[in-house]
MARVOVO-132583 format. One record per residue (C-alpha): z, x, y. Coordinates in steps of 0.001 Angstrom, whole numbers, plus 524288, in hexadecimal, padded with zeros to 5 digits. Each point is the difference from the previous one (the first is absolute). Layout:
<sites>
z,x,y
Z,X,Y
...
</sites>
This chain:
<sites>
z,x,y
EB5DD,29D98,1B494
80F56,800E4,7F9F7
7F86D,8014F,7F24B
7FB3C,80BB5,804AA
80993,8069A,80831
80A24,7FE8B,7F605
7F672,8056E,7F655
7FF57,80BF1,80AA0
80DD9,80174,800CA
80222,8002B,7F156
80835,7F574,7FE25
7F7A5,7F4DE,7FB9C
805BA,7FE04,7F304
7F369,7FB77,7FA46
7F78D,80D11,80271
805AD,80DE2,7FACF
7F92B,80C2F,801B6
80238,80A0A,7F7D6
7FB5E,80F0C,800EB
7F983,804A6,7F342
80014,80D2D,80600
80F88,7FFBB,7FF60
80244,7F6B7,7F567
7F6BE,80636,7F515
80710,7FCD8,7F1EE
8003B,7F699,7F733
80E5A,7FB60,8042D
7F994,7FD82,80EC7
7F717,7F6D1,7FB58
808BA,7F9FA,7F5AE
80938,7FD05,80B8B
7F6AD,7FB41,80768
7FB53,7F6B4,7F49E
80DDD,7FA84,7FCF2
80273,7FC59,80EBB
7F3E2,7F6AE,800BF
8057F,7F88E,7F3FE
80B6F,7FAC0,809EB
7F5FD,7FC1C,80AA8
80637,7F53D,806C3
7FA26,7F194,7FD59
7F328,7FD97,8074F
8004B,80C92,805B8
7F1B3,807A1,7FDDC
803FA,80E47,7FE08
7F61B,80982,80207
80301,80F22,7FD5F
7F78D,80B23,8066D
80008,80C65,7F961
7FBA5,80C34,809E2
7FA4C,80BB9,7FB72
7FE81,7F91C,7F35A
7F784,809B8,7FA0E
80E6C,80998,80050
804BC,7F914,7F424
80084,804E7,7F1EC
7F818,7FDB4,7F53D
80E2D,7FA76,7FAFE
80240,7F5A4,80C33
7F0B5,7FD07,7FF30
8027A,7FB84,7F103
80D1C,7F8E1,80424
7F844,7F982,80A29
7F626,7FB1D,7F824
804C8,7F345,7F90D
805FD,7FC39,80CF3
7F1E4,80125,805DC
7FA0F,7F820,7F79B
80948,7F50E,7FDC1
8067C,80007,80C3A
80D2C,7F887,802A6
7FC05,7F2B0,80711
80003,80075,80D65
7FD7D,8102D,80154
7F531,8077C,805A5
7FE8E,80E13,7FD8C
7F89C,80937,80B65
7FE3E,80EAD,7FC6E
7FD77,806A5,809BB
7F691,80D8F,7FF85
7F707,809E8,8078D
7FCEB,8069E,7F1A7
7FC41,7F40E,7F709
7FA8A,809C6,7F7FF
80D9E,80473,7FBBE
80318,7F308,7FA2C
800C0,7FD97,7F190
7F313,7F6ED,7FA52
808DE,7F807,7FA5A
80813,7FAF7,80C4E
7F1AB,8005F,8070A
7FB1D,7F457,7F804
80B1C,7F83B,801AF
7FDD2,800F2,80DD8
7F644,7F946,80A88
7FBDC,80BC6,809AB
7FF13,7FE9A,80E11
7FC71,80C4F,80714
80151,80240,80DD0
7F41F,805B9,808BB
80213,80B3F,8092C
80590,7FCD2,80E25
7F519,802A7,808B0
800AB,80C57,80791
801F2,7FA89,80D1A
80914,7F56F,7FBBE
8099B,80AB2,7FB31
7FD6D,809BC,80CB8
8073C,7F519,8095A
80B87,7FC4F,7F6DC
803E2,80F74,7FE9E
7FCD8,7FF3E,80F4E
8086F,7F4B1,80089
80A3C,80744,7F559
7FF91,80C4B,8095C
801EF,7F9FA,80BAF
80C59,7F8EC,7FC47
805DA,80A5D,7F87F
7FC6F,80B39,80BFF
7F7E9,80787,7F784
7F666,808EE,8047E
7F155,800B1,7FB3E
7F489,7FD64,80975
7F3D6,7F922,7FD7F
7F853,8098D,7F84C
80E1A,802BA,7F636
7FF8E,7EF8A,7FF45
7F0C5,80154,7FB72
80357,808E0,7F5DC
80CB8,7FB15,7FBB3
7F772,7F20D,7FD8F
7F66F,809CC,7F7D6
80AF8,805D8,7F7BD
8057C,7F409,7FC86
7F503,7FB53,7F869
80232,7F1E8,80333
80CC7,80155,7FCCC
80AA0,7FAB7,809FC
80AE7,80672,7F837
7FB85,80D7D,7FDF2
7FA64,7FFFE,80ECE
80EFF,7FCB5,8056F
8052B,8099B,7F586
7F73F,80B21,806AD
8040E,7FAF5,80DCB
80E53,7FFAA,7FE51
80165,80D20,7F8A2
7F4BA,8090E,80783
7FAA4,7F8D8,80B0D
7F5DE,806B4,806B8
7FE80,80745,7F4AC
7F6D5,7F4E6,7FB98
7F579,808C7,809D3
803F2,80A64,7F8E5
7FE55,7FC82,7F3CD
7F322,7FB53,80260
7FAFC,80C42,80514
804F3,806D4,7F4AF
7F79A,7F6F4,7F6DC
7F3E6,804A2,808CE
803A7,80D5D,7FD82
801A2,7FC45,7F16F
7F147,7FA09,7FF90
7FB87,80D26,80566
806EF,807A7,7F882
7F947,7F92B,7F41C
7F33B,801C2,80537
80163,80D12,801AB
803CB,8003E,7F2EE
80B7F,807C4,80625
80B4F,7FD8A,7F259
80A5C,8087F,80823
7FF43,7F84B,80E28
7FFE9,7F2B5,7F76E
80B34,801EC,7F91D
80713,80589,80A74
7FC8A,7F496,80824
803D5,7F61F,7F46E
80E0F,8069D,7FFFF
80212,7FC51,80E29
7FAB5,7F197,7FFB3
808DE,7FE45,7F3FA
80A5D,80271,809D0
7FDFF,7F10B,805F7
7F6E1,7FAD7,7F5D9
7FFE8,7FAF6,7F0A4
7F6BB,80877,7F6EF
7FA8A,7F282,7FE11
7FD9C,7FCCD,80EC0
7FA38,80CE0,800AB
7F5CB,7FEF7,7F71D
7FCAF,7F192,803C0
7FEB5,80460,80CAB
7F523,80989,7FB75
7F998,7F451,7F6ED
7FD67,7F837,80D1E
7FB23,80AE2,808E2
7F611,80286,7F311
7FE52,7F1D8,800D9
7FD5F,800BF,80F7C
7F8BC,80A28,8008C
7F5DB,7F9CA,7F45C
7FEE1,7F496,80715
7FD0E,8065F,80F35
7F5CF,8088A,7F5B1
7F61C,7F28B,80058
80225,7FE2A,80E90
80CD5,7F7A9,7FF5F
80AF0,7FFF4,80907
80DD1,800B7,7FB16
80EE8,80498,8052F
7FCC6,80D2F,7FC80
7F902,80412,80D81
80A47,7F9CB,80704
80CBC,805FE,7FBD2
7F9E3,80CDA,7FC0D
7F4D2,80261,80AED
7F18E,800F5,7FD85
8000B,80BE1,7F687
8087E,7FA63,7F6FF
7F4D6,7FC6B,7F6A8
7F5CE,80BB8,8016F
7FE7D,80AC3,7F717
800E6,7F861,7F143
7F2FA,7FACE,7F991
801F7,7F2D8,7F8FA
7FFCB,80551,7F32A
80C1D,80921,80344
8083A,7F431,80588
7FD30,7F74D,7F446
8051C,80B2F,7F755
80B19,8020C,808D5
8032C,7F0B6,7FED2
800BF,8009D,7F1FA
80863,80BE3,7FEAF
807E4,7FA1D,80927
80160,7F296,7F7BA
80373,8099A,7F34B
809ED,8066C,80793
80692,7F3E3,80467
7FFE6,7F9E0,7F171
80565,80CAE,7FA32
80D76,7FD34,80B01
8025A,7F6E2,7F335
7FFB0,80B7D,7F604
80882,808DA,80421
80DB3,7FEED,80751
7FB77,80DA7,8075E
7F668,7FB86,80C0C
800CA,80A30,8068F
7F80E,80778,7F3D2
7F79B,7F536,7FF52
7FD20,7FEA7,80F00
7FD48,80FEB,80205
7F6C2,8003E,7F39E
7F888,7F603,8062B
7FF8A,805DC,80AAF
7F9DC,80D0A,7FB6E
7F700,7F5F0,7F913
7FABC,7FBDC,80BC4
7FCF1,80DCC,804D9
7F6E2,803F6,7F61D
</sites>
C-alpha cells in the first residue's frame, strides 16, 4: 500500500526511524523528543528506535518521562536482539513483543533467493549451513552471505572441529579454532551456536530428531553423555551473560572456552 512504501522509502512524515547505535546521547533523544511536540494535526507519529539497547544510561533517563506520558498521538517502538541490555526502568514502561526464530527452511530459500539475484556463489550444503548460523535470524544470515559467502560451509565445519576439540578436552585446538571463527562470527554467535548443538545433541540423547544430523552428518552428536552436555549448556549460558560484564569478549569467550574443556 502507499502507507507502506512511503514508510519504506523514508519519507512518510509520520514514521521516523532513528539508530540508537549512532545516535547514543542524551542530546539524540532530546532531539528526537522536541520534534514530536510539532507533529502535524491528526497526524499519528510513531518513532522506532533500532538497536535501542545502544543508548546510555543518560538517553534511557531522558527517555523516560516521554515513555510514560507520551505526547498524544505518538507511539514509541524500540527495537532490540539484547533486551537484556535495557535499563528496568524503560522495561516497565514498555509492552514486550518478542519475535520467534524464522524457521530453518524458510530462511534457506530467501538467502537462495538473495544469492541468486545478487550472483553470489554458495551451493546447497553452504545455504544449509548459512540457515544454521543465522540462528533464525534473517539479518545476521544476509550479513554472513554478503561479506563471506560460501564461507557459511566453512564456518560450519569449523564449529564441528570446535565441538571436537572440546571433547577431546584439546584447550590449544579450541582456542585456535575460536580465533578463526571470530574472523566471520560475533563472540556471542559463537557461543550460542555451541548452546544449541548442547541443546541438540540432549535432545537426539532420548531418541529425538532435530537439525543437528542434518547440517552436521550423523556423528555430530556421539561421543558426550547427557550429564556432560547439560554442564556444557550451562557454562555456555554463564558465558553468554558475562558478554554484559565486561567490554573485553574476546577474554570472556576464550575462558569459556577452556571451561568447556575440562
Amino acid at each position: 500500500c502507499r502507507p507502506c512504501k512511503s514508510i519504506e522509502a523514508g519519507v512518510n512524515l509520520a514514521v521516523t526511524e532513528v539508530d540508537a547505535a549512532s545516535n547514543t546521547g542524551v542530546d539524540n533523544v532530546r532531539e528526537i523528543i522536541e520534534q514530536i511536540r510539532y507533529s502535524a494535526a491528526g497526524l499519528h507519529r510513531v518513532v522506532i528506535l533500532d538497536e535501542a539497547h545502544m543508548l546510555s544510561k543518560n538517553a534511557f533517563n531522558a527517555l523516560l518521562k516521554t515513555l510514560e506520558e507520551p505526547p498524544p498521538g505518538v507511539t514509541f517502538i524500540l527495537v532490540t536482539t539484547e533486551p537484556n541490555k535495557l535499563i528496568p526502568t524503560v522495561v516497565s514502561r514498555c509492552q514486550k513483543y518478542e519475535f520467534q526464530d524464522v524457521d530453518l527452511e524458510i530462511l534457506k530459500e530467501h538467502y537462495r533467493t538473495v544469492a541468486e539475484a545478487e550472483g553470489l556463489p554458495i551451493t546447497e550444503e553452504g545455504l544449509n549451513k548459512l540457515a544454521l548460523t543465522a540462528e533464525g535470524s534473517v539479518r545476521d544470515g544476509l550479513t554472513i552471505l554478503q561479506t563471506s559467502g560460501e564461507a557459511a560451509s566453512d564456518s560450519t565445519k569449523e564449529y564441528f572441529k570446535l565441538v571436537g576439540a572440546i571433547y577431546n578436552q584439546d584447550v590449544i585446538t579450541a582456542l585456535d579454532v575460536v580465533q578463526e571463527l571470530r574472523k566471520t562470527n560475533e563472540p556471542r554467535i559463537i557461543i550460542q551456536m555451541l548452546e544449541k548443538w548442547f541443546y541438540w545433541c540432549s535432545l537426539e540423547s532420548f531418541g529425538m530428531r532435530t537439525p543437528v544430523r542434518d547440517h552436521f552428518g550423523e556423528g555430530a552428536t556421539t561421543g558426550f553423555n547427557l550429564e556432560r552436555l547439560q554442564s556444557s549448556f550451562k557454562t555456555c549460558l554463564d558465558v553468554e551473560r558475562n558478554f554484559t560484564a565486561t567490554p573485553n569478549s574476546k577474554i570472556v569467550l576464550d575462558m569459556g572456552i577452556i571451561k568447556l574443556c575440562l
